[in-house]
N, C-alpha and C positions, 0 to 999 in steps of 0.2 A: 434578257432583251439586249438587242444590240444598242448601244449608245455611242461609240467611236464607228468612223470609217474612215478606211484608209485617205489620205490629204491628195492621194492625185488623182480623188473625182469617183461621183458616186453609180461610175459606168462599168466601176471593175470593184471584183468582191471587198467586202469587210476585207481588214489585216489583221484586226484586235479588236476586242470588247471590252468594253464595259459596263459597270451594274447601277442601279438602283442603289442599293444597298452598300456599293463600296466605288464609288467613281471614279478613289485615285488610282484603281487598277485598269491596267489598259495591257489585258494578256491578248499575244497574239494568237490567230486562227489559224488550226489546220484543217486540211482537208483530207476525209479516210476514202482511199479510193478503194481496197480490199481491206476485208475483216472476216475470216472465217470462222468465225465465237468457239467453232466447236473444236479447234484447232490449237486456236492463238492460247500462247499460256497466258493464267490471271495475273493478274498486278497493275500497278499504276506504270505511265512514261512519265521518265524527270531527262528535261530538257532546260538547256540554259541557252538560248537564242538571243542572237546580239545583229546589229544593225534593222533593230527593227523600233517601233513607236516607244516603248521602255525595255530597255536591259536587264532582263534578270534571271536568276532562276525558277522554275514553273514547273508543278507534276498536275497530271491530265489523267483523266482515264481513257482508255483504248479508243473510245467515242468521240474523244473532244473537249469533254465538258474540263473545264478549271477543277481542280482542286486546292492546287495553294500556287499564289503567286509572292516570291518573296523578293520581287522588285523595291527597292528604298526609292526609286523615281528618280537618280542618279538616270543623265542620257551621258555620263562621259566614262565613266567605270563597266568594262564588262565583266560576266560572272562568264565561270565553264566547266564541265565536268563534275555538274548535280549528280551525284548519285548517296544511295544509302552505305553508309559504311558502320561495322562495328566499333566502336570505344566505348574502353572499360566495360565490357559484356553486356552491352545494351546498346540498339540501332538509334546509327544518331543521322544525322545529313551531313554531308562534305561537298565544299565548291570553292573556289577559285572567286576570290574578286579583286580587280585591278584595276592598271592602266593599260592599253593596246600601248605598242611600239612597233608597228612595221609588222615582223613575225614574231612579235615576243612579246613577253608585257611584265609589269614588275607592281608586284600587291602581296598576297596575304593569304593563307588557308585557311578554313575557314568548318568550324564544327557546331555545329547546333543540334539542339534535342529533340524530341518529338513532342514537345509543345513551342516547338521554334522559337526559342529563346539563345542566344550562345552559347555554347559552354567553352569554349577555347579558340584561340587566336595561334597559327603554329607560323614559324619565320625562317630564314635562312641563318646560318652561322656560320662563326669564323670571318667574319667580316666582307662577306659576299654581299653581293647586289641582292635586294630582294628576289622572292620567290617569282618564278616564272608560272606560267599558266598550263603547260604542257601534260606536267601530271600531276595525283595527287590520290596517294593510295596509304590508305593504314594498315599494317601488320600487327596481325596479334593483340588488336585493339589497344595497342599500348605505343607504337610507334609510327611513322609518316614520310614515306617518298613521297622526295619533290621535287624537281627540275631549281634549274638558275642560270642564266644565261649573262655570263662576264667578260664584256670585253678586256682585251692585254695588250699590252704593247707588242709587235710581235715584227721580226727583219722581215719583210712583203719585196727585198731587193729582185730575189728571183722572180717573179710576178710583178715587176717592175713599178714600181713602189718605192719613190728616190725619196721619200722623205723620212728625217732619220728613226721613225716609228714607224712601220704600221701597224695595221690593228687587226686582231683577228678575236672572233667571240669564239671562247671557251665554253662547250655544251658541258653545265657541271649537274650532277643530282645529288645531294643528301639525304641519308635516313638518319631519325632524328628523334629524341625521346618528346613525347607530346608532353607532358608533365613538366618536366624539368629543360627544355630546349636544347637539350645536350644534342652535338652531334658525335653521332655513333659509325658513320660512314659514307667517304666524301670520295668522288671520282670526278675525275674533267678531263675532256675528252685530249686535250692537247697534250698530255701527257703518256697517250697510252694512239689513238689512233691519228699518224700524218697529215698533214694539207692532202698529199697525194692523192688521198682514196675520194677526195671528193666531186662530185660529177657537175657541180656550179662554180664559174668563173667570176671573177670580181666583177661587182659593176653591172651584175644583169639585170638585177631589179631591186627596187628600194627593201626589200625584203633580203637580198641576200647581202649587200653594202658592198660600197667602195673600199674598205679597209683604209680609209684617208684620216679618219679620226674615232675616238671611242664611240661617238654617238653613231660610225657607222662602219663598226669593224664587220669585215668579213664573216659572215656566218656559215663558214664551210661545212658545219657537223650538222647543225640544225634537231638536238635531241629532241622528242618529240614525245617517248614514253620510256615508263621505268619498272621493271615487274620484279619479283624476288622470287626463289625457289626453295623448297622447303630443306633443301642442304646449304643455303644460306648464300647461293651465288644470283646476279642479276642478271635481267636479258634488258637491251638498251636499244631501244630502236632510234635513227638518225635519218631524218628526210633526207640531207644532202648527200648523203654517200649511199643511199638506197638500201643501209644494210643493217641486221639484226646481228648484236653482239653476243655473245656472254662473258661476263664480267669475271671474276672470282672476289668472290665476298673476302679473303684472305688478302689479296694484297694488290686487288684492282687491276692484274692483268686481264687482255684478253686471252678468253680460251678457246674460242672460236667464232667466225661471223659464216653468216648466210647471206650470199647476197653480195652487192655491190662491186668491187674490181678486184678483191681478192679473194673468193669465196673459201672457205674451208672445205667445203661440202658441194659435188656435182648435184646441179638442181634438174632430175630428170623430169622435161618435157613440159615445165613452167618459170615460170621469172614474175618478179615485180621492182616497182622502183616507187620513189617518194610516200613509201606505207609509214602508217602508225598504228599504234596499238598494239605493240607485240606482247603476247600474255602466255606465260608459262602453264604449262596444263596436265602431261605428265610428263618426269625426267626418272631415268635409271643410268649407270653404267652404260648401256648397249644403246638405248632410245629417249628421244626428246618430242613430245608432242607441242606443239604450237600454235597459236590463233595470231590472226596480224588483219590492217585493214590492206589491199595493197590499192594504192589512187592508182598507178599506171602511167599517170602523165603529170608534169607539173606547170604544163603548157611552155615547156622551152623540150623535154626530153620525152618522148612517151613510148613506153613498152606494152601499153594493152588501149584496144578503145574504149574499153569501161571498165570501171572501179568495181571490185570487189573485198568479199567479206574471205579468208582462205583460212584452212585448217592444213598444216602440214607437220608431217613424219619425219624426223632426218633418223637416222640409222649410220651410228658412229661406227659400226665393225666394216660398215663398206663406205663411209664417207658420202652417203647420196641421202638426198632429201626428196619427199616424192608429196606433190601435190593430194591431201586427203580428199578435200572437197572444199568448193568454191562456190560463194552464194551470191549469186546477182540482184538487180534491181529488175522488177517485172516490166514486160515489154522489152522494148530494147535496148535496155540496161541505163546506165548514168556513171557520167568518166567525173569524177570528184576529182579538181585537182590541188585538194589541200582538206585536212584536217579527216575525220571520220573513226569508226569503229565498229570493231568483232564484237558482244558478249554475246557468250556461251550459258546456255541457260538452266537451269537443274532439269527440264522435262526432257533435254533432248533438241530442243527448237533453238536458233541462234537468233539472234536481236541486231540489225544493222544501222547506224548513223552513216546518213551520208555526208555529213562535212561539210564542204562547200556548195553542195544541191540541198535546200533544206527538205530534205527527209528524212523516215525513218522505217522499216521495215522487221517483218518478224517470219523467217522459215523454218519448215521443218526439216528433222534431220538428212531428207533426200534433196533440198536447196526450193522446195516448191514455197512460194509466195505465202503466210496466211494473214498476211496484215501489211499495208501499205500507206502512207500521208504524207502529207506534204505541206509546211507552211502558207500559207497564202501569199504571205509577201514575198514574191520571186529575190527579192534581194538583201533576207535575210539568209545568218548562215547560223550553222549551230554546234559546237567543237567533237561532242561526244553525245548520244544518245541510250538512255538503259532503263530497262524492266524490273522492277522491283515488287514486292508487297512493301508494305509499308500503313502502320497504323500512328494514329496522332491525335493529340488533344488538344488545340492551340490553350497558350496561356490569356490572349488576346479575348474578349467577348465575342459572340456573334454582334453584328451591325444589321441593324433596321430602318425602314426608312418607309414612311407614309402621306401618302396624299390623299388629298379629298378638293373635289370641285366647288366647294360651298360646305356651310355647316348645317344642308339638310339633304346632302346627299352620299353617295357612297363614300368607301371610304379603300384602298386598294394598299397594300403592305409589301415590301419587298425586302426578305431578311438573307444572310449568307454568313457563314463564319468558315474565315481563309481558311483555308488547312485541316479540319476537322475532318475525319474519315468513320466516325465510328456512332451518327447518329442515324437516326431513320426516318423521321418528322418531327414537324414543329407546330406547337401549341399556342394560337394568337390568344393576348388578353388586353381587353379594351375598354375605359370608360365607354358614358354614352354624355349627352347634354344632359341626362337626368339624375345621374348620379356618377361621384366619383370611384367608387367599387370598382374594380379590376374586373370584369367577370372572361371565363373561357370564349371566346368568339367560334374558331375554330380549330380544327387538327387537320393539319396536310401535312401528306408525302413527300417524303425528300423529292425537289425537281432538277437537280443538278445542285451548282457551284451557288444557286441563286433559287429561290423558291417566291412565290409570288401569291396572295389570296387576297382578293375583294369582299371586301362588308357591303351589304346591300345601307347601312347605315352609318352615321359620322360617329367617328371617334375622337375625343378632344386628343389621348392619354394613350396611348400603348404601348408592350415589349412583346417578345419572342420569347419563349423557350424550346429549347432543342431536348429532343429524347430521345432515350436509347431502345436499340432494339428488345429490350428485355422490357422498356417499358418505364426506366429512371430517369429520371429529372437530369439533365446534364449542366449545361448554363444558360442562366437568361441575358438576353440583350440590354442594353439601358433602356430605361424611359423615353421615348419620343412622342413628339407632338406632330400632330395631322397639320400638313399644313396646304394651302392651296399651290 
């Protein structure tokens, strides 16, 4: 049952909901415009959605319904880039919580279990600014890219800049031992790629800074993502210079870029500008496969009129890269000009966040549509969106919660327990006024995030218990009392 609605009036849909059962959650709504079931691959959506009623991270199923909202009810901290990641040989969740800064933000990584409890805190070193929000990927279940973004002192004389600093931000990423917080490998962007390559001028918008002081150095690189390859070199995507790196794990040069003013690589019969998400997919000697989001436009520069999802091929023996294939937003597309993402899925199908259009989308391998949504709050955004299974026990109780009109009339129950993926119904048990005994009321069907069953009679006393498809006992709820 809906219990929030959106605050500017109840002529335009919900944004979020709330329950019975758990009111401090107030998850936002989407809306599923396509869903081909017999299509779309299985799994949950984990979306971390910010300017909207609360900030948090959220997994959904393909439908809508909640499954876990892991909002702390923080409205000034955002989260970004939910998704399920491996540590220590066992699926844990990873997200991003912080502070916004303009285009950057400076917080925390963040790992927890599948009974959503913490298990790790991972941080920047070397005496860098906090971690950035950009990326946040574990290797090997043992280690963790992550972005950081640190202003420097920097001459801005050519760029006319008389004062005897200026500032320019240093796009840096770290890989970093989760355990021991050692860092293991540290690159910044000022050290390896020019001012020159970049396509933003001082001063165009509070996002890219005036270079006049640290709090608003120049952010010419704008790192955005950070991938690893299984021979131990990076790819480094950079909004402001429109272009895809590769690193060398050995000694942080570049080895080659796609993309932007210097290209390595002839881009036959495609281009993008202001992308993220560039993800390594296969590499050899001869060939490099690639996934990237490309926006197109960053509303100052724009090279396409809508954003897409792109899979491309370079081919190092002839230096050309060749558009594989390009996934759009159904209808007539959606120009993202900020944030977004490619994953590529084990069935074959690709998974699209659109960034600044809060969407999210699911095609198959020929680019056709089979799943489409869209937040409700037009003026919510969401940094990355991704497909997962994902199983879970919360450590938390299920919550219950019951009313009754009078104490001789019904009596209606509404239970939910965040996060739990692995029950199938729930078994009410309830005094009566005649006796204190617990006895079975009834058994209902899981009805989403929230399940709901009326007693034709009052109950002073009751809990929940949830059970498993096989038929076990899993956890009971506390004790609650019926109240009017």
């Amino acid at each position: 049952m809906i219990l929030g609605l959106a605050s500017r009036g109840m002529a335009e849909p919900a944004s979020w909901i709330s329950f019975q059962s758990r009111p401090d959650i107030h998850a936002p709504l989407f809306n599923v415009n396509i869903n081909d079931e017999s299509l779309v691959t299985p799994g949950y959506i984990f979306v971390a959605p910010y300017r909207t009623e609360l900030p948090g991270p959220y997994i959904y199923t393909t439908d809508g319904d909640l499954v876990w909202s892991g909002s702390d009810g923080s409205t000034t901290e955002i989260f970004h880039d939910l998704h399920v990641c491996n540590y220590r040989g066992s699926d844990h969740l990873c997200f991003f919580q912080g502070t916004q800064i303009e285009g950057y933000a400076r917080g925390r990584n963040m790992i927890i279990n599948n009974d959503y409890q913490p298990t790790t805190v991972v941080q920047s070193g070397h005496g860098l600014t906090l971690s950035d929000m950009h990326e946040l990927e574990v290797l090997d279940g043992e280690r963790m890219l992550f972005t950081v973004y640190q202003p420097r002192p920097y001459d801005l004389s050519a760029y006319g800049i008389k004062t005897p600093n200026g500032w320019v931000m240093d796009g840096f990423f770290q890989e970093v031992d989760i355990k021991s917080g050692a860092v293991l490998f540290e690159w910044g962007s000022l050290d390896h790629v020019p001012l020159t390559e970049t396509y933003v001028s001082l001063g165009i918008n509070p996002v890219v800074g005036d270079g006049l002081s640290n709090s608003t150095a120049w952010d010419y690189f704008h790192i955005n993502s950070v991938d690893k390859s299984s021979q131990g070199d990076y790819l480094v995507s950079a909004r402001h210079t429109s272009c895809i790196y590769k690193i060398s794990g050995k000694d942080g040069s570049v080895v080659w870029r796609l993309g932007g003013l210097n290209s390595t690589f002839n881009m036959a019969s495609f281009n993008f500008s202001s992308q993220h998400d560039a993800r390594f997919h296969e590499e050899n000697d001869t060939h490099t496969v690639l996934s990237l989001f490309d926006n197109g436009s960053d509303n100052y520069r724009n090279t396409s009129l809508t954003s897409s999802g792109m899979i491309i091929a370079i081919d190092h023996l002839t230096n050309t890269a060749t558009l594989v294939k390009r996934f759009e937003a159904p209808g007539q597309g959606l120009r993202s000009t900020s944030q977004g993402n490619t994953q590529l899925l084990s069935t074959g199908n690709t998974f699209i966040g659109w960034g600044s259009n809060p969407s999210f989308s699911e095609h198959t391998a020929d680019g056709t549509p089979v799943y489409f949504a869209t937040f409700n709050d037009d003026d919510s955004m969401n940094y990355r969106a991704f497909k997962y299974n994902w199983t879970a026990t919360p450590s938390d109780p299920p919550a219950l919660a019951a009313q009754a009109p009078s104490s001789n009339g019904a009596t209606t129950f509404w239970v939910s327990w965040n996060g739990a993926t692995d029950y199938s119904h729930w078994n009410f048990y309830g005094t009566t006024s005649a006796s204190d005994e617990f006895a079975l009321l009834a058994t209902v069907g899981k009805q989403g995030f929230q399940t709901t069953y009326t007693s034709p009679n009052f109950h002073p006393l009751a809990f929940a218990e949830s059970v498993a498809v096989d038929g076990s006992s899993m956890r009971n709820s506390s004790v609650t009392g019926s109240f009017p």
